[in-house]
MDTraj code that builds the backbone (N, CA, C; nanometers):
import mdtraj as md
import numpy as np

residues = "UNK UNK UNK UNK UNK UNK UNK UNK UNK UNK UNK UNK UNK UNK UNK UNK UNK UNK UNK UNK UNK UNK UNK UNK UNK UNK UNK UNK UNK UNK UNK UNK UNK UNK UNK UNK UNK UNK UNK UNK UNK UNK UNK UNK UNK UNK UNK UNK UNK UNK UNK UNK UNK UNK UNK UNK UNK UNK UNK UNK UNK UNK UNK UNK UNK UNK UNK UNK UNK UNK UNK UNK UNK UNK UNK UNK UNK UNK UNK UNK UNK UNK UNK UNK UNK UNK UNK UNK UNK UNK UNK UNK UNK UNK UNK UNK UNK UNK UNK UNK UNK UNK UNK UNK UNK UNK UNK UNK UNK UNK UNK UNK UNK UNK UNK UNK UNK UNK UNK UNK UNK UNK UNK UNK UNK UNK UNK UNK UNK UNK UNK UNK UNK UNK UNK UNK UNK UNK UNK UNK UNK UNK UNK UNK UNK UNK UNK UNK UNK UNK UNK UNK UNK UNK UNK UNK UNK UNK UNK UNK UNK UNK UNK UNK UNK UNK UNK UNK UNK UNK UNK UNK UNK UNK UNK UNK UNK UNK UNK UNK UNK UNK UNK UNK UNK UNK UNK".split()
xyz = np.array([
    [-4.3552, -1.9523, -4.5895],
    [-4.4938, -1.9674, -4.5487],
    [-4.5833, -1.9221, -4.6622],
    [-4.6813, -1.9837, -4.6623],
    [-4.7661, -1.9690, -4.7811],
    [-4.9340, -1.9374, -4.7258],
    [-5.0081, -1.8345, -4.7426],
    [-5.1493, -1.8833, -4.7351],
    [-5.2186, -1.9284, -4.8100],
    [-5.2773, -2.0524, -4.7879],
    [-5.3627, -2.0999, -4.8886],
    [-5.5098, -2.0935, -4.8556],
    [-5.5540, -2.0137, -4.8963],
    [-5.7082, -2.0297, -4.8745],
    [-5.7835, -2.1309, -4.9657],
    [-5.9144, -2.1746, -4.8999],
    [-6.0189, -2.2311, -4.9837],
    [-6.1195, -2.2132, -5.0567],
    [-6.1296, -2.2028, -5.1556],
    [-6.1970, -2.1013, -5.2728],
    [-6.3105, -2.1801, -5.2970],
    [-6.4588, -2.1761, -5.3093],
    [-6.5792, -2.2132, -5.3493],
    [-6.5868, -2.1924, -5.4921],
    [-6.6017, -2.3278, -5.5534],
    [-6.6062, -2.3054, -5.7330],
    [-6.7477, -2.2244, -5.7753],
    [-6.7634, -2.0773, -5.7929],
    [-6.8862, -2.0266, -5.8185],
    [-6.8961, -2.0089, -5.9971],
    [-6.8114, -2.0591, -6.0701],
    [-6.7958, -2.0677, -6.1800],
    [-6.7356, -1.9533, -6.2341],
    [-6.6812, -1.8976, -6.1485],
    [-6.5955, -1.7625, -6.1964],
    [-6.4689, -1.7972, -6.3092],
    [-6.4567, -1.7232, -6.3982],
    [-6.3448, -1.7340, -6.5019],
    [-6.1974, -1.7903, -6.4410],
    [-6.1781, -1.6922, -6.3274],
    [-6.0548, -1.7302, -6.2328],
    [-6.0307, -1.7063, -6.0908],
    [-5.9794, -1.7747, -6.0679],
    [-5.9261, -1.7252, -5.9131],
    [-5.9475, -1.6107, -5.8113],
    [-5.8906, -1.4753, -5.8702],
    [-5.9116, -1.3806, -5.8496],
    [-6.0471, -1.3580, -5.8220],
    [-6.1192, -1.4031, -5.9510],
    [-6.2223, -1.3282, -5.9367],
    [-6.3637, -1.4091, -5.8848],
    [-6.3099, -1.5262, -5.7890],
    [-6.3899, -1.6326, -5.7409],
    [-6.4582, -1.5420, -5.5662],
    [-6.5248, -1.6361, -5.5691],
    [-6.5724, -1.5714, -5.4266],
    [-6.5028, -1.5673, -5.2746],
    [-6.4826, -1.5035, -5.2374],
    [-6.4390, -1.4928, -5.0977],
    [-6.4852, -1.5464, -4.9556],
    [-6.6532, -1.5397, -5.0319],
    [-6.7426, -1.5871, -4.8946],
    [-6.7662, -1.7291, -4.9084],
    [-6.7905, -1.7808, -4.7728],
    [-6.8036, -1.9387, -4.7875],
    [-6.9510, -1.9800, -4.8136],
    [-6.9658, -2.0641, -4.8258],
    [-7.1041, -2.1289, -4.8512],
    [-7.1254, -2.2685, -4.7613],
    [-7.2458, -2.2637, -4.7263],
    [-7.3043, -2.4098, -4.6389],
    [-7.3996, -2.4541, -4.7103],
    [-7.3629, -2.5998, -4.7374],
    [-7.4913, -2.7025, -4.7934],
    [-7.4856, -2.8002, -4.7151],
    [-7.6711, -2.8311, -4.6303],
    [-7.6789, -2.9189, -4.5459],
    [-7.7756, -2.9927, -4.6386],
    [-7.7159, -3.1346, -4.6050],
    [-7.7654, -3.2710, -4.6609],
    [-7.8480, -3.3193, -4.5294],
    [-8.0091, -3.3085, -4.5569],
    [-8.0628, -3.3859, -4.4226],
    [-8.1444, -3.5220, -4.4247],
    [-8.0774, -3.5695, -4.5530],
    [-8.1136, -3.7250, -4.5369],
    [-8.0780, -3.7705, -4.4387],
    [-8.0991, -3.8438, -4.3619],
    [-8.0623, -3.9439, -4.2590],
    [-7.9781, -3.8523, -4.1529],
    [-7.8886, -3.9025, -4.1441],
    [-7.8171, -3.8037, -4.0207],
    [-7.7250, -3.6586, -4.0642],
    [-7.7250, -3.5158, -4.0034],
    [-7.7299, -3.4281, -4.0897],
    [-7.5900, -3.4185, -4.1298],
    [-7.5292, -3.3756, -4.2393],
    [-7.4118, -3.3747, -4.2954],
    [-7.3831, -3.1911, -4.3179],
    [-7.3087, -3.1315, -4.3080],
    [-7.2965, -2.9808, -4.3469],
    [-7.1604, -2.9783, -4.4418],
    [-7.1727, -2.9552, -4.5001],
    [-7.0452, -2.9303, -4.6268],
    [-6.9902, -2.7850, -4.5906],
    [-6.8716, -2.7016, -4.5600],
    [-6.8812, -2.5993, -4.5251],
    [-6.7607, -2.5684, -4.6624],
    [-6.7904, -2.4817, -4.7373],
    [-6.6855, -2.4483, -4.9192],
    [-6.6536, -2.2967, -4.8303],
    [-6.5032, -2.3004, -4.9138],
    [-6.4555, -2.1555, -4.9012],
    [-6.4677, -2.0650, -4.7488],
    [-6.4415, -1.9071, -4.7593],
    [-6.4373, -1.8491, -4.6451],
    [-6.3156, -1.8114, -4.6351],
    [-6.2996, -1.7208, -4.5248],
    [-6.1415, -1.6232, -4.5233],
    [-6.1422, -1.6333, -4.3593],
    [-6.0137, -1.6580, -4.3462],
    [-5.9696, -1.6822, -4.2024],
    [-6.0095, -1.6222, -4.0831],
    [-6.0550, -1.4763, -4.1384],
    [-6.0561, -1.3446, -4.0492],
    [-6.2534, -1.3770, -4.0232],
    [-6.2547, -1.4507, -4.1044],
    [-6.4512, -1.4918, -4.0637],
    [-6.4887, -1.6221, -4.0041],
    [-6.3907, -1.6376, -3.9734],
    [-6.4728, -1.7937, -3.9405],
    [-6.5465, -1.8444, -3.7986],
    [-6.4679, -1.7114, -3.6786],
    [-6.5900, -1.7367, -3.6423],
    [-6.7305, -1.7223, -3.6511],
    [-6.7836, -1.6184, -3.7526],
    [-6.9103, -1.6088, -3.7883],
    [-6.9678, -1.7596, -3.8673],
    [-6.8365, -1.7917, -3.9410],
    [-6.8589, -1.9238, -4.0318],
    [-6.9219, -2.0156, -3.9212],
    [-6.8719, -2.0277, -3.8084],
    [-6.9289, -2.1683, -3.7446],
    [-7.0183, -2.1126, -3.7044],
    [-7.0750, -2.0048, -3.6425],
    [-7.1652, -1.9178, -3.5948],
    [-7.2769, -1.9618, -3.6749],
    [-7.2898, -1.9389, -3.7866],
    [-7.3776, -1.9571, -3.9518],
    [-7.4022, -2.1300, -3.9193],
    [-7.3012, -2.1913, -3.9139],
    [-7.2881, -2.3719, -4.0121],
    [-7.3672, -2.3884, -3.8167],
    [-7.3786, -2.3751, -3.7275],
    [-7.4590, -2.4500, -3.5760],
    [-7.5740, -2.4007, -3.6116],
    [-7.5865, -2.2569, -3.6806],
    [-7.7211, -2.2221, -3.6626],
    [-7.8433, -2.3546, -3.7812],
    [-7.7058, -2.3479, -3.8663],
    [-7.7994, -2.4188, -3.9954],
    [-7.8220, -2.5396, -3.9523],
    [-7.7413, -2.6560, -3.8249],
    [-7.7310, -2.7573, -3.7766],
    [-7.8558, -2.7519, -3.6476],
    [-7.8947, -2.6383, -3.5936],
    [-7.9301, -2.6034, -3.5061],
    [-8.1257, -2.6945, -3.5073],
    [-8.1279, -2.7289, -3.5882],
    [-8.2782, -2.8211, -3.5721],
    [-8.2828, -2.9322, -3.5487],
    [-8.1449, -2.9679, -3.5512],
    [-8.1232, -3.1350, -3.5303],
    [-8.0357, -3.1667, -3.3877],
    [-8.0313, -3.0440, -3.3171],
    [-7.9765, -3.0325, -3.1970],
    [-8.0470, -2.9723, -3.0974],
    [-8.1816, -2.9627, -3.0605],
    [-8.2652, -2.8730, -2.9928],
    [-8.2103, -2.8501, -2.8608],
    [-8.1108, -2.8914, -2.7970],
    [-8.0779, -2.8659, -2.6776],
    [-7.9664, -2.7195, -2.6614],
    [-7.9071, -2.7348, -2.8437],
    [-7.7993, -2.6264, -2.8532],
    [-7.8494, -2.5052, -2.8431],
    [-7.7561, -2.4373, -2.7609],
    [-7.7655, -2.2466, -2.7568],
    [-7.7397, -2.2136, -2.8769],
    [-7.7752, -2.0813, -2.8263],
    [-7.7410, -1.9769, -2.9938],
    [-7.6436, -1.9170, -2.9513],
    [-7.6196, -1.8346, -3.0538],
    [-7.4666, -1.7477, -3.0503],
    [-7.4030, -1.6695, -2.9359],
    [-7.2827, -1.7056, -2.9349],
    [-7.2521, -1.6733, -2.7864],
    [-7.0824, -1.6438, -2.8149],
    [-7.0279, -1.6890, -2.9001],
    [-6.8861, -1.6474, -2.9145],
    [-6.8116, -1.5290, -2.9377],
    [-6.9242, -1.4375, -2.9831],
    [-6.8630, -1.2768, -3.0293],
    [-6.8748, -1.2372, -2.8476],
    [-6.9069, -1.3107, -2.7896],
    [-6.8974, -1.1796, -2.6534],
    [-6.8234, -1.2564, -2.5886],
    [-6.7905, -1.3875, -2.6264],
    [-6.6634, -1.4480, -2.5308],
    [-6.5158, -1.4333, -2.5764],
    [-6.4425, -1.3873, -2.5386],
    [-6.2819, -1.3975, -2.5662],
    [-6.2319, -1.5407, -2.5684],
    [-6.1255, -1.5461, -2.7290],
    [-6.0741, -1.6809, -2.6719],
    [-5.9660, -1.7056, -2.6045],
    [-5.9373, -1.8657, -2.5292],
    [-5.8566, -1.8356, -2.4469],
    [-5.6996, -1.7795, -2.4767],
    [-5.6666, -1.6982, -2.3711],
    [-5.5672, -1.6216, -2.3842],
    [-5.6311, -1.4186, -2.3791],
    [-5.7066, -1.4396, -2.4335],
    [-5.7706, -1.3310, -2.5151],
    [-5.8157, -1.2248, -2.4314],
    [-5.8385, -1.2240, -2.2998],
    [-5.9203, -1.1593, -2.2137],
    [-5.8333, -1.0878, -2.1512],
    [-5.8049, -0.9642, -2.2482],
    [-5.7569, -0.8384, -2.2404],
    [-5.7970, -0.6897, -2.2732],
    [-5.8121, -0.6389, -2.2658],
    [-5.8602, -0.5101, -2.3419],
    [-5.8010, -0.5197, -2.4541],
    [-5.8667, -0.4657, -2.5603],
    [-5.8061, -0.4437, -2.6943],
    [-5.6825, -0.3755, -2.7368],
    [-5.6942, -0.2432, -2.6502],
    [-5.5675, -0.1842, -2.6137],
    [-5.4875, -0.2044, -2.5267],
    [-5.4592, -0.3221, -2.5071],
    [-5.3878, -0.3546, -2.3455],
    [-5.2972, -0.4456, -2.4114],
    [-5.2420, -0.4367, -2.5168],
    [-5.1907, -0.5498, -2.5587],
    [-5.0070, -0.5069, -2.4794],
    [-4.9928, -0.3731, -2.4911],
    [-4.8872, -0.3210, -2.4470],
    [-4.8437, -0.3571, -2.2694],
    [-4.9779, -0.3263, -2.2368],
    [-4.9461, -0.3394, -2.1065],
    [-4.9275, -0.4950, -2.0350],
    [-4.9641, -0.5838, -2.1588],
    [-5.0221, -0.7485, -2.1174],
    [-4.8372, -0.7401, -2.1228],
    [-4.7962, -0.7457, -2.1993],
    [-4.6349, -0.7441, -2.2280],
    [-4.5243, -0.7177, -2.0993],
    [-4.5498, -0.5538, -2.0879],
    [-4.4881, -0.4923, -1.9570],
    [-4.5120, -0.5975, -1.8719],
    [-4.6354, -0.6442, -1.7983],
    [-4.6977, -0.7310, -1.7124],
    [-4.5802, -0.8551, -1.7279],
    [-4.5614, -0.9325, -1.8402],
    [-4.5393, -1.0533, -1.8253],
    [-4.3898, -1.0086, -1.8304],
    [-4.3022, -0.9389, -1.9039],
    [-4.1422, -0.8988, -1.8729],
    [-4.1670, -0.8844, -1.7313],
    [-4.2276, -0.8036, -1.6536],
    [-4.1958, -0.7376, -1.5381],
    [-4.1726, -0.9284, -1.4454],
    [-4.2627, -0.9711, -1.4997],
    [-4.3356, -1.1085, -1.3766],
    [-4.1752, -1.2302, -1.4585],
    [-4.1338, -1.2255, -1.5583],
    [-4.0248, -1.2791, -1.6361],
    [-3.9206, -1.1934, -1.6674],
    [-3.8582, -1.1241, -1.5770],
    [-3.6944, -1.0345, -1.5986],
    [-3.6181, -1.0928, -1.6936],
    [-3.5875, -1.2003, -1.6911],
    [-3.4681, -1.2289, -1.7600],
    [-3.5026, -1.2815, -1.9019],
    [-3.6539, -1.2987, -1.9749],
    [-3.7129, -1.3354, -2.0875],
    [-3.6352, -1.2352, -2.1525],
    [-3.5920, -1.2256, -2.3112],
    [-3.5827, -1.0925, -2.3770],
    [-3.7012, -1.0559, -2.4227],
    [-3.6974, -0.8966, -2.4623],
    [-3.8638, -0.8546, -2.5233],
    [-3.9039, -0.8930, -2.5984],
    [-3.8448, -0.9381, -2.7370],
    [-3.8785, -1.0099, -2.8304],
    [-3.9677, -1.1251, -2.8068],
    [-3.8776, -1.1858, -2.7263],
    [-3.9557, -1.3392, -2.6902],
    [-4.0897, -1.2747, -2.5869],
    [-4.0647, -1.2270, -2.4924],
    [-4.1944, -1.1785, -2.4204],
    [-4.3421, -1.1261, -2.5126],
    [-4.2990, -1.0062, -2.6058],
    [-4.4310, -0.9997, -2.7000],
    [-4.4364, -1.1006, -2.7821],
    [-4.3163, -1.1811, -2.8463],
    [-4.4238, -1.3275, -2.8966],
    [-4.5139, -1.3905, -2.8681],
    [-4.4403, -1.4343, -2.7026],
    [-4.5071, -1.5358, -2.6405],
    [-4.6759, -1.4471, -2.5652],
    [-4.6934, -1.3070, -2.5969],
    [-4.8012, -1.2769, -2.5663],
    [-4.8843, -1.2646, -2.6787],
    [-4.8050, -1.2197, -2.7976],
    [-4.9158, -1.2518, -2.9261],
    [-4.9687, -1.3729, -2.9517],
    [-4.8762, -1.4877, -2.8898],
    [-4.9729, -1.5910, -2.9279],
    [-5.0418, -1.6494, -2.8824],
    [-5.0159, -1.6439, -2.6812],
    [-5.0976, -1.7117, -2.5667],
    [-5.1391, -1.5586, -2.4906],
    [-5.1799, -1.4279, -2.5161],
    [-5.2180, -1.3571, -2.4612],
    [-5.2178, -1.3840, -2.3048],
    [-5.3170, -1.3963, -2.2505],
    [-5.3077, -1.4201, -2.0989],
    [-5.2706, -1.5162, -2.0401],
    [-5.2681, -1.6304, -2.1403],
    [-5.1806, -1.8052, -2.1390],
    [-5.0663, -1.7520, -2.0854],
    [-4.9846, -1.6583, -2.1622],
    [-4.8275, -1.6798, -2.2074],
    [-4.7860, -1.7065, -2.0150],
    [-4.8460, -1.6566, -1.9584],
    [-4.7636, -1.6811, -1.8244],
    [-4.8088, -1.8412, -1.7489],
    [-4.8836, -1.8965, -1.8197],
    [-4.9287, -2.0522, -1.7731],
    [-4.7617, -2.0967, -1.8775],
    [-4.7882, -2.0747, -1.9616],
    [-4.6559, -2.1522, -2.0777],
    [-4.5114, -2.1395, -1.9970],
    [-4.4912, -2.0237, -1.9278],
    [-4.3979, -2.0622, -1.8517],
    [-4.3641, -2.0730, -1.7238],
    [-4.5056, -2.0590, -1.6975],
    [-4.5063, -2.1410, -1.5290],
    [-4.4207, -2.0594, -1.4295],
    [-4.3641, -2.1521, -1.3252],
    [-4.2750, -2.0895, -1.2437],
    [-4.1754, -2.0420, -1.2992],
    [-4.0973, -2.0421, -1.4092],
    [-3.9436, -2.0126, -1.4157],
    [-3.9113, -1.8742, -1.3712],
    [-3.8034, -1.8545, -1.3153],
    [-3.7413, -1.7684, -1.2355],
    [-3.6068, -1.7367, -1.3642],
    [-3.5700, -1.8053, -1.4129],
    [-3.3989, -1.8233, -1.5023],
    [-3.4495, -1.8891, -1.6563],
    [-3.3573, -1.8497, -1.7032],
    [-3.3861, -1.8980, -1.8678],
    [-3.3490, -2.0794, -1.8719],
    [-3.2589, -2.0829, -1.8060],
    [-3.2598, -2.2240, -1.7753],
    [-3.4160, -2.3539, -1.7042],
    [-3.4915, -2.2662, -1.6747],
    [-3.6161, -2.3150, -1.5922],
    [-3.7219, -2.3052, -1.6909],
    [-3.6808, -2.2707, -1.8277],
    [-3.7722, -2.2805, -1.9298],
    [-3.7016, -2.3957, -1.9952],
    [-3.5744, -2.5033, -2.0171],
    [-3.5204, -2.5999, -2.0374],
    [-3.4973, -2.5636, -2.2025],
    [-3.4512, -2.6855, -2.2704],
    [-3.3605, -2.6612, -2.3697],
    [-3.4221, -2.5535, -2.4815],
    [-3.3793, -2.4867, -2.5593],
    [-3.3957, -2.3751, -2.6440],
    [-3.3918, -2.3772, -2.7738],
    [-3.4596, -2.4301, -2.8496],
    [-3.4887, -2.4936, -2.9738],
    [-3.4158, -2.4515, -3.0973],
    [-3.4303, -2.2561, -3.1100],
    [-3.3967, -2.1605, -3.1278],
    [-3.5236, -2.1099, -3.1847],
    [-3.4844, -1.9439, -3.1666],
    [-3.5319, -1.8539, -3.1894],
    [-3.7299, -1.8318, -3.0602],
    [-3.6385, -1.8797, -2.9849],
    [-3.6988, -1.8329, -2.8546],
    [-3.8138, -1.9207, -2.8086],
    [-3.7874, -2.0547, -2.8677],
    [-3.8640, -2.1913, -2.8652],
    [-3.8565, -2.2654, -2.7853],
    [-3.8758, -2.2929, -2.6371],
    [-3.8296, -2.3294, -2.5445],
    [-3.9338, -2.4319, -2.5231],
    [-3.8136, -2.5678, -2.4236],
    [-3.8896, -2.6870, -2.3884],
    [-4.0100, -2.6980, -2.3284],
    [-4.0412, -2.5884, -2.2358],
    [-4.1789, -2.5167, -2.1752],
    [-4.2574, -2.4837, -2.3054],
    [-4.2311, -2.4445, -2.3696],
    [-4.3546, -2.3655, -2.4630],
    [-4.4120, -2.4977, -2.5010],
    [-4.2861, -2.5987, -2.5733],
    [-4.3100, -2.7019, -2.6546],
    [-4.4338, -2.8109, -2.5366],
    [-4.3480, -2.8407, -2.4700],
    [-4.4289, -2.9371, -2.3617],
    [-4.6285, -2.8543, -2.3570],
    [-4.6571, -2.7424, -2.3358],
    [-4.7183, -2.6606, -2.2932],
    [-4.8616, -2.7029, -2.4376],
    [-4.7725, -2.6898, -2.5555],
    [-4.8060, -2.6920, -2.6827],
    [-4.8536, -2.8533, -2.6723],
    [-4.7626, -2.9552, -2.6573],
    [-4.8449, -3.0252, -2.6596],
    [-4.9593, -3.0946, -2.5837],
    [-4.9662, -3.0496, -2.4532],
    [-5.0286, -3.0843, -2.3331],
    [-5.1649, -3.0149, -2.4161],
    [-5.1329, -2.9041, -2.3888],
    [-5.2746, -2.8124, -2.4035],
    [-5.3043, -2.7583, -2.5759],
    [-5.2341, -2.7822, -2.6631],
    [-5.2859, -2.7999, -2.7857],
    [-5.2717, -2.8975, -2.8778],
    [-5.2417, -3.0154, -2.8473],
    [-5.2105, -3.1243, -2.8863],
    [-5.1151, -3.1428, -3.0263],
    [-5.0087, -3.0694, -2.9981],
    [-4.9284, -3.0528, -3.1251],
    [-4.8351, -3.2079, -3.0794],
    [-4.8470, -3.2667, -3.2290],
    [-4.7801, -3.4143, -3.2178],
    [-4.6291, -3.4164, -3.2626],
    [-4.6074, -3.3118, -3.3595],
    [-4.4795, -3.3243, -3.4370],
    [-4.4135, -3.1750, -3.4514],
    [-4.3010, -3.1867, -3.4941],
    [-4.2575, -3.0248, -3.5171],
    [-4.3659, -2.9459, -3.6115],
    [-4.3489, -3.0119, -3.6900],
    [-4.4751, -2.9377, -3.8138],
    [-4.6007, -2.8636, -3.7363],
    [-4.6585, -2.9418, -3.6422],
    [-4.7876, -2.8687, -3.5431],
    [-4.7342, -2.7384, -3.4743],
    [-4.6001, -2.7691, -3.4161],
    [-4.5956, -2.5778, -3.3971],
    [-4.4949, -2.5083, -3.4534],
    [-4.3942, -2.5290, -3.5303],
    [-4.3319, -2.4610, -3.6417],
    [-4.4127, -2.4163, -3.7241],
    [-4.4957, -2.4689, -3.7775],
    [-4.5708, -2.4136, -3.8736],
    [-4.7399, -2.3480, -3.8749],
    [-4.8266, -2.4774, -3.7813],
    [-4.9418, -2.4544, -3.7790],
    [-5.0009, -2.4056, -3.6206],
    [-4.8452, -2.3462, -3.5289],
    [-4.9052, -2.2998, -3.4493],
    [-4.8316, -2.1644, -3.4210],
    [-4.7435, -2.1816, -3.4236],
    [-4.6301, -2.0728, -3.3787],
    [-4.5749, -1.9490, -3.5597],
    [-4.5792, -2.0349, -3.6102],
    [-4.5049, -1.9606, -3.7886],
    [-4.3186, -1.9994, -3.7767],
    [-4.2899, -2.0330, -3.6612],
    [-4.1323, -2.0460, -3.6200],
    [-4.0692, -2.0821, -3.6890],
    [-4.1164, -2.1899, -3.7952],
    [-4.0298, -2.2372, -3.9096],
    [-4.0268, -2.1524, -4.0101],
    [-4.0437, -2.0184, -3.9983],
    [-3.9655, -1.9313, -4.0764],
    [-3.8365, -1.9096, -4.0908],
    [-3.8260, -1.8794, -3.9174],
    [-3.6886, -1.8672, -3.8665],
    [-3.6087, -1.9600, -3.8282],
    [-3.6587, -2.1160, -3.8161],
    [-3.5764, -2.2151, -3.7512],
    [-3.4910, -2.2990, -3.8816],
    [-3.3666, -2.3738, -3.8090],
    [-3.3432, -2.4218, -3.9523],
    [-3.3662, -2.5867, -3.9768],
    [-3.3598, -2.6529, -4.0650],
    [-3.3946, -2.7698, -4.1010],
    [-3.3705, -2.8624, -3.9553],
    [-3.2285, -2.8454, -3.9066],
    [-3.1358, -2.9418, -3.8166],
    [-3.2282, -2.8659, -3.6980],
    [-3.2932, -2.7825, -3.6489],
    [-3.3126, -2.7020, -3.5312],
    [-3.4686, -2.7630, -3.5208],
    [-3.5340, -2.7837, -3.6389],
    [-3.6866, -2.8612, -3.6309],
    [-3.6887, -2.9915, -3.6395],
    [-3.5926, -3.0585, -3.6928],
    [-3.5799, -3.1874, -3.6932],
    [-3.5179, -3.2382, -3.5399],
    [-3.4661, -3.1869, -3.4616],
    [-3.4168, -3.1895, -3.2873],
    [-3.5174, -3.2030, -3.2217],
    [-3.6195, -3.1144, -3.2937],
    [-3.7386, -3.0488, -3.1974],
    [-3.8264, -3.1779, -3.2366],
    [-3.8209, -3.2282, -3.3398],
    [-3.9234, -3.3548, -3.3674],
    [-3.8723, -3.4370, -3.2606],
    [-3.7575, -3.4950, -3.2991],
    [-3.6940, -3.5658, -3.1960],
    [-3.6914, -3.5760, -3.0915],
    [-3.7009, -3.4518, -2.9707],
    [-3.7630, -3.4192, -2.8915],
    [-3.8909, -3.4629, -2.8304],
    [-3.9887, -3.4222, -2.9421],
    [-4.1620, -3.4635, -2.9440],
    [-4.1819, -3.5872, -2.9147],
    [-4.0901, -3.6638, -3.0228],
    [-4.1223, -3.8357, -3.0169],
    [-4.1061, -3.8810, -2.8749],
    [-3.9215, -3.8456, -2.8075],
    [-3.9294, -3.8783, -2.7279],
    [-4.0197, -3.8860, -2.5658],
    [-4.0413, -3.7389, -2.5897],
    [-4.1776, -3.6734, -2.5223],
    [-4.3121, -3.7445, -2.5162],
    [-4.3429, -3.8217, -2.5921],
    [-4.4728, -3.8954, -2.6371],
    [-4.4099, -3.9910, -2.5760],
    [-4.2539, -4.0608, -2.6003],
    [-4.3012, -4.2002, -2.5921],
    [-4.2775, -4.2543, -2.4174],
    [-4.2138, -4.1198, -2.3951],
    [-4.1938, -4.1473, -2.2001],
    [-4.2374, -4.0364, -2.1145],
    [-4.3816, -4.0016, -2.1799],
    [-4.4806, -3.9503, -2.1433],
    [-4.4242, -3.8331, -2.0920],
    [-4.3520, -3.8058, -2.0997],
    [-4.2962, -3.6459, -1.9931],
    [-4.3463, -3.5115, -2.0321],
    [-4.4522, -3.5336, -2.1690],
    [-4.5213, -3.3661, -2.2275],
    [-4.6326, -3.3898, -2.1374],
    [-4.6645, -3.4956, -2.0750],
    [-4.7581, -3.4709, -1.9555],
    [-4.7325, -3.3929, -1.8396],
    [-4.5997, -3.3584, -1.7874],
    [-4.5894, -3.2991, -1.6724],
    [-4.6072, -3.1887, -1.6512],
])
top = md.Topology()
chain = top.add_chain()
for i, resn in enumerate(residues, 1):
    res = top.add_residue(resn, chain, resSeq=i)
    for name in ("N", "CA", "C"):
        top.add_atom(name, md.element.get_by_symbol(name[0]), res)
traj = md.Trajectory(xyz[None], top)
């Protein structure tokens, strides 16, 4: 895994020593255009926060800022409750292991118990991708985050293709396709 961030050319000598913060340039010829350069992952919701406000004259019906006091979904936990969100979902899923239980809460916080629904048995989460990747999560993933291919949650949703191996993501594609093409990530 690699992070690649997007760096704004401020004419800095190098890399390092380029800017961190993003920049907005709105073009308001004709219909408005916003260019949004650079920015760091850990800001972006302020980034869109910034780029509606700057859009915000050509939309008079839009509200103002409202996302720092909303949790996103999953999210609506106490800050320190991350422990107890866990206990909660092992206790409500016995037979999950812990591992997989705090995954599946680091990444769907209050979701994680929609992702696996009724299951009662590890079998009621259906085939097992590896490394605790189950046909529920996958189906779940694509219903409600529209992941099309392995690549959408091995990599750009989950990080799993750290741990999965070539033959174990390429199944899981296989999987997907079939999933798409006889509609069953709908159910």
């Amino acid at each position: 895994y690699s992070g690649v961030r997007p760096l704004y050319d401020d004419g800095a000598k190098s890399a390092t020593a380029a800017t961190r913060d993003y920049v907005l340039s709105l073009h308001d010829e004709g219909a408005p255009l916003l260019d949004v350069f650079g920015g760091k992952i850990t800001t972006y919701r302020r980034l869109a926060e910034n780029a509606l406000a700057k859009i915000a004259p050509f939309f008079p019906a839009a509200k103002g800022d409202w996302t720092a006091r909303v949790p996103l979904p999953g999210g609506d936990f106490p800050h320190d409750g991350f422990d107890a969100l866990v206990a909660r979902l092992s206790a409500a899923y016995p037979f999950l292991p812990a591992e997989q239980a705090r995954r599946l809460c680091r990444a769907y916080g209050t979701e994680a118990k929609d992702v696996l629904g009724s299951a009662r048995a590890p079998g009621d989460l259906g085939r097992d991708f590896g490394a605790g990747l189950t046909e529920a999560e996958v189906r779940w993933l694509m219903t409600r985050e529209y992941a099309r291919a392995a690549v959408d949650i091995v990599w750009r949703r989950t990080k799993l293709g750290l741990k999965l191996t070539e033959a174990q993501i390429a199944a899981l594609d296989d999987h997907m396709k079939t999933a798409r093409t006889v509609g069953t990530a709908a159910e």
